[in-house]
VEXDOBA-482640 format. One record per atom (N, C-alpha, C, O): x, y, z; atom name. Coordinates in steps of 0.2 Angstrom, whole numbers, plus 5000, padded with zeros to 4 digits. Each point is the difference from the previous one (the first is absolute). Layout:
BEGIN
[rec [X Y Z] "CA"],
...
//
This chain:
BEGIN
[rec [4981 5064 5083] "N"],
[rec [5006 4996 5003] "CA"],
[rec [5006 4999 4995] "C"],
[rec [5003 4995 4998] "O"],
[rec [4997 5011 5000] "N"],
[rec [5009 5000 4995] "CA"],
[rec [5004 4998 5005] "C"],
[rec [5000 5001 5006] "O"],
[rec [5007 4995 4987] "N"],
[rec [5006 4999 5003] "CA"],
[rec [4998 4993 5002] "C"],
[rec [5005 4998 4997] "O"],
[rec [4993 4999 5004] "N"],
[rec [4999 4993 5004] "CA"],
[rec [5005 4994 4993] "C"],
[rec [5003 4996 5003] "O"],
[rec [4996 5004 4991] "N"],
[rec [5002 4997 4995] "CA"],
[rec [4994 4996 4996] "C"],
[rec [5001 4997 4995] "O"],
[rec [4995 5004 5009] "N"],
[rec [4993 4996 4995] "CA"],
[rec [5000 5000 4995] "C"],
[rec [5001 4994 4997] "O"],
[rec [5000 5013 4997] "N"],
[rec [5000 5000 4994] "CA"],
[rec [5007 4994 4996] "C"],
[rec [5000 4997 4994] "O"],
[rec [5004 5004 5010] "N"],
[rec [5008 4994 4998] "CA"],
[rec [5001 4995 5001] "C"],
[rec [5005 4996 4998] "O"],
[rec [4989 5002 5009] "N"],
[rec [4998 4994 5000] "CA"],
[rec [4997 4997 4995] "C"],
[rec [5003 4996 4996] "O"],
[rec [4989 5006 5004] "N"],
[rec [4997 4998 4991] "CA"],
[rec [5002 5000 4995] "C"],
[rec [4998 4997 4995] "O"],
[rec [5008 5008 5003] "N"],
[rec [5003 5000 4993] "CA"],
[rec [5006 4992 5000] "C"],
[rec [5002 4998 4994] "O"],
[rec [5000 5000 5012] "N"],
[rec [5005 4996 5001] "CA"],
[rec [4997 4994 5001] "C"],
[rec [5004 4996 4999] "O"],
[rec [4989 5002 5002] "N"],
[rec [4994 4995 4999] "CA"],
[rec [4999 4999 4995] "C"],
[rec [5000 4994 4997] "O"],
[rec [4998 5013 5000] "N"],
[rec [4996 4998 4992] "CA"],
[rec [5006 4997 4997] "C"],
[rec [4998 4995 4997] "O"],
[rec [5007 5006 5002] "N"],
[rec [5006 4998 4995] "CA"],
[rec [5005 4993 5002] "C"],
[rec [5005 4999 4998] "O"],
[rec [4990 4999 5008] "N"],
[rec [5004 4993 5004] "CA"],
[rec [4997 4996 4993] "C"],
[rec [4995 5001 4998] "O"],
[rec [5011 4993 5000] "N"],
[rec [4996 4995 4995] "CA"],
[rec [4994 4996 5000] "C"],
[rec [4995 5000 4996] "O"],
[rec [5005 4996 5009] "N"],
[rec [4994 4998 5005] "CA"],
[rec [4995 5005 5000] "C"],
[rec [4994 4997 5001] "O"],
[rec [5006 5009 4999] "N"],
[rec [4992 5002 5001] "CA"],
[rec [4999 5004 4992] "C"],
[rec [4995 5002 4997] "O"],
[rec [5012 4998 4999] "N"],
[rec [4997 5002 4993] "CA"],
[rec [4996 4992 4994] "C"],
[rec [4997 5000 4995] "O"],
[rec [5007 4995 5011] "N"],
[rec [4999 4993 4997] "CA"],
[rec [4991 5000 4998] "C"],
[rec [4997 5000 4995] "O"],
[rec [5000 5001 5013] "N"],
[rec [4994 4999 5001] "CA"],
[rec [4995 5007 4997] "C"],
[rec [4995 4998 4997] "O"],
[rec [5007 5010 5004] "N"],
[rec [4996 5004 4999] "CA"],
[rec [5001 5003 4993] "C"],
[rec [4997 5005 4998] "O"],
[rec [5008 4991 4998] "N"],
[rec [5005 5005 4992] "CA"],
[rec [5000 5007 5003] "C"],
[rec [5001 5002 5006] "O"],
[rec [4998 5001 4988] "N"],
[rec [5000 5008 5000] "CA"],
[rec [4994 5003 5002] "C"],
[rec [4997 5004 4997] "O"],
[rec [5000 4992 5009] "N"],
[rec [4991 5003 5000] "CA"],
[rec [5001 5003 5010] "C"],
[rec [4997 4999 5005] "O"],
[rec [5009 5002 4994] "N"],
[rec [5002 5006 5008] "CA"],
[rec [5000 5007 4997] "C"],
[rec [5004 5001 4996] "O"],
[rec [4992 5003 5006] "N"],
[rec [5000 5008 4999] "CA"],
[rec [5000 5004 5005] "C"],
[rec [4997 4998 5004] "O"],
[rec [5008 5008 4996] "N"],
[rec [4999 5004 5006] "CA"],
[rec [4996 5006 4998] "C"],
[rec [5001 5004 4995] "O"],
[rec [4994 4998 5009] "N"],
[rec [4999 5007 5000] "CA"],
[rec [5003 5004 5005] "C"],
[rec [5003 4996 5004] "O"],
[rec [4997 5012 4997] "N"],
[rec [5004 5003 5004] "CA"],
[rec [4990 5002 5003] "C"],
[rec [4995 5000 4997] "O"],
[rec [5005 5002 5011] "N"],
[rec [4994 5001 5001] "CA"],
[rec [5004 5006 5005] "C"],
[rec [5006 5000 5002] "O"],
[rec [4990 5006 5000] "N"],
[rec [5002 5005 5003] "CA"],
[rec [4996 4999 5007] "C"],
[rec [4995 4996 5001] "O"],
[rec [5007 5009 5001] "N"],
[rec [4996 5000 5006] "CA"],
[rec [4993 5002 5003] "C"],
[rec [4996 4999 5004] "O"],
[rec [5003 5006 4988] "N"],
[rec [4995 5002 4997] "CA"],
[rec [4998 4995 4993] "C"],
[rec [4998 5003 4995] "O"],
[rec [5002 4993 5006] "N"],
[rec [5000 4999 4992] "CA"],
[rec [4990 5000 4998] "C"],
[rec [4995 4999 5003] "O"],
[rec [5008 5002 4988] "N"],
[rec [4994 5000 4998] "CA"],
[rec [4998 4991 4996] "C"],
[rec [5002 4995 4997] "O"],
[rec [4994 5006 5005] "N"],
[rec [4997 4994 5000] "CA"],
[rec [4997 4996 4992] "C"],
[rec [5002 4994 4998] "O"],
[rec [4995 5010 5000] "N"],
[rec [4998 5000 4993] "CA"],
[rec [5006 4998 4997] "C"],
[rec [5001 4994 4998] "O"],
[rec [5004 5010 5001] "N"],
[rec [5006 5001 4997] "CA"],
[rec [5004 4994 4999] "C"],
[rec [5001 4997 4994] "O"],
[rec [5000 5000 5012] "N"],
[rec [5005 4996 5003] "CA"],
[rec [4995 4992 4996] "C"],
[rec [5002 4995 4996] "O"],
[rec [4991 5006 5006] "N"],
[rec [4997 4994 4996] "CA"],
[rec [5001 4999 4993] "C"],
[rec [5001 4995 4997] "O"],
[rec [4997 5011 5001] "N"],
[rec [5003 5002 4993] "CA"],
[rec [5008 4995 4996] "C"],
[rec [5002 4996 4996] "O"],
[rec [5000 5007 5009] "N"],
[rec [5008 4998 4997] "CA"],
[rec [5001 4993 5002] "C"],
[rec [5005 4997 4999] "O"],
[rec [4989 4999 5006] "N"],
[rec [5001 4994 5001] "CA"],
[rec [4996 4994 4993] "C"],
[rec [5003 4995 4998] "O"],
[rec [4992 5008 5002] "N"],
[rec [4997 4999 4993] "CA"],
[rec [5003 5000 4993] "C"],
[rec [4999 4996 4996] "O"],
[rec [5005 5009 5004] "N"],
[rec [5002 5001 4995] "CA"],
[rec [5009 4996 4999] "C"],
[rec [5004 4999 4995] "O"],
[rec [4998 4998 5012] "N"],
[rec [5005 4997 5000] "CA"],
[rec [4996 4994 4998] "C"],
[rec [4999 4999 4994] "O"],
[rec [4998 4998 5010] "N"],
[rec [4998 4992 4999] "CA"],
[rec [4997 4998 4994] "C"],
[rec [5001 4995 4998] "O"],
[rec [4995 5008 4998] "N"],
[rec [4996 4996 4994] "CA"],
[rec [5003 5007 4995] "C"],
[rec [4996 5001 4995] "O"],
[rec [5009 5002 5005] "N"],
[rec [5003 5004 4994] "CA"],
[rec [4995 5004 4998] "C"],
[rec [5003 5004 4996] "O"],
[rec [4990 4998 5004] "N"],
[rec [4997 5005 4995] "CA"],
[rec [5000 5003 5005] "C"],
[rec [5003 4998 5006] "O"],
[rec [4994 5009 4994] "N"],
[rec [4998 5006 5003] "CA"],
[rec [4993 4997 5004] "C"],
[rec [4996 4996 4997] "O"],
[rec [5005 5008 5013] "N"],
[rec [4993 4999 5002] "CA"],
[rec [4994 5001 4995] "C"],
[rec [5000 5004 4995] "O"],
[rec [4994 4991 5007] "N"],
[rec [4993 5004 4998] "CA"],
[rec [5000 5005 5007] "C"],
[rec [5004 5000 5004] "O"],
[rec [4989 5005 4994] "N"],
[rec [4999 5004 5002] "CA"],
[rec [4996 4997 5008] "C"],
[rec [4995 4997 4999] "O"],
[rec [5008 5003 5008] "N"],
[rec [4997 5000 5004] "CA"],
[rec [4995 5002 5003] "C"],
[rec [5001 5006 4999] "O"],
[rec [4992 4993 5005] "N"],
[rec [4997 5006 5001] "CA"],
[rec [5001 5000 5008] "C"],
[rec [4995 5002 5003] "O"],
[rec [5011 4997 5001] "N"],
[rec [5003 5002 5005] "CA"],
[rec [5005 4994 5002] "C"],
[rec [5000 4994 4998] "O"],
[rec [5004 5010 5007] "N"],
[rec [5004 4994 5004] "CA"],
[rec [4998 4994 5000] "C"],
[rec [5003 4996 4997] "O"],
[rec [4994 5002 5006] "N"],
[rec [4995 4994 5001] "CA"],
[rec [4999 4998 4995] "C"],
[rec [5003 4994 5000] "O"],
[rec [4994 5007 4995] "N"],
[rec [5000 4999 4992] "CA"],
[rec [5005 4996 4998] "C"],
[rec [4999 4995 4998] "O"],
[rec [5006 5011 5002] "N"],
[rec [5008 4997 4998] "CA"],
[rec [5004 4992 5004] "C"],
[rec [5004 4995 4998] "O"],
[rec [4993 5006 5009] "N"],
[rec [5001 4996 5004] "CA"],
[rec [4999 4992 4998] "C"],
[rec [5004 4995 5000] "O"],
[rec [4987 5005 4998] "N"],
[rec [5000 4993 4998] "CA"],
[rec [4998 5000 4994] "C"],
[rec [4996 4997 4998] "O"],
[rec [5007 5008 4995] "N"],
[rec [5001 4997 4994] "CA"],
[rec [5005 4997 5001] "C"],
[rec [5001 4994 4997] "O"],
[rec [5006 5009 5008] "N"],
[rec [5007 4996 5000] "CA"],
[rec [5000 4995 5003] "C"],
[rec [5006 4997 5000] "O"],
[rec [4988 5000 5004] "N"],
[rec [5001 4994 5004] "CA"],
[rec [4999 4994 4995] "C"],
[rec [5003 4995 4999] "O"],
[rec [4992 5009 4996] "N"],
[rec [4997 4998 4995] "CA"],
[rec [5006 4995 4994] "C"],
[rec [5000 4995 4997] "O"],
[rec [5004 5011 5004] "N"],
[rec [5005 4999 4994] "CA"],
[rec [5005 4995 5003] "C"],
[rec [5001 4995 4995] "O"],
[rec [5001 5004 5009] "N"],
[rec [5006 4996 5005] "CA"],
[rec [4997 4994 5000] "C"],
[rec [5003 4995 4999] "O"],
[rec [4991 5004 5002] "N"],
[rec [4996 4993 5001] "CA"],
[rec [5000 4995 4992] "C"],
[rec [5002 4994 4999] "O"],
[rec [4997 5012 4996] "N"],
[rec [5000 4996 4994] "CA"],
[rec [5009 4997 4999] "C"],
[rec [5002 4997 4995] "O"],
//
């Protein structure tokens, strides 16, 4: 569903004062494809939020609730 503005909606949310009041600098965007890969994307969600490099998942699912894991602390 390109074109709609969703992406400039959310960049124009994240930088409302009001929502950086309440969330700081902990809004990240990933870009996710149509195909996306999955590992990857967690990868770089992991590696945004707690700054170090992913550990080694042993699958999606893996990655899934280490980072549930990680958001909850």
């Amino acid at each position: 569903m390109g074109g709609g503005g969703k992406t400039t909606l959310a960049l124009a949310l994240s930088n409302d004062p009001q929502i950086k009041g309440f969330f700081g600098n902990n809004v990240h965007f990933f870009t996710v494809s149509e195909s996306p890969n999955l590992e990857g994307i967690l990868d770089m969600m992991w590696e945004k939020i707690d700054g170090r490099k992913s550990p080694e998942f042993q699958n999606v699912e893996d990655a899934h609730i280490q980072l549930q894991q990680l958001l909850i602390l």
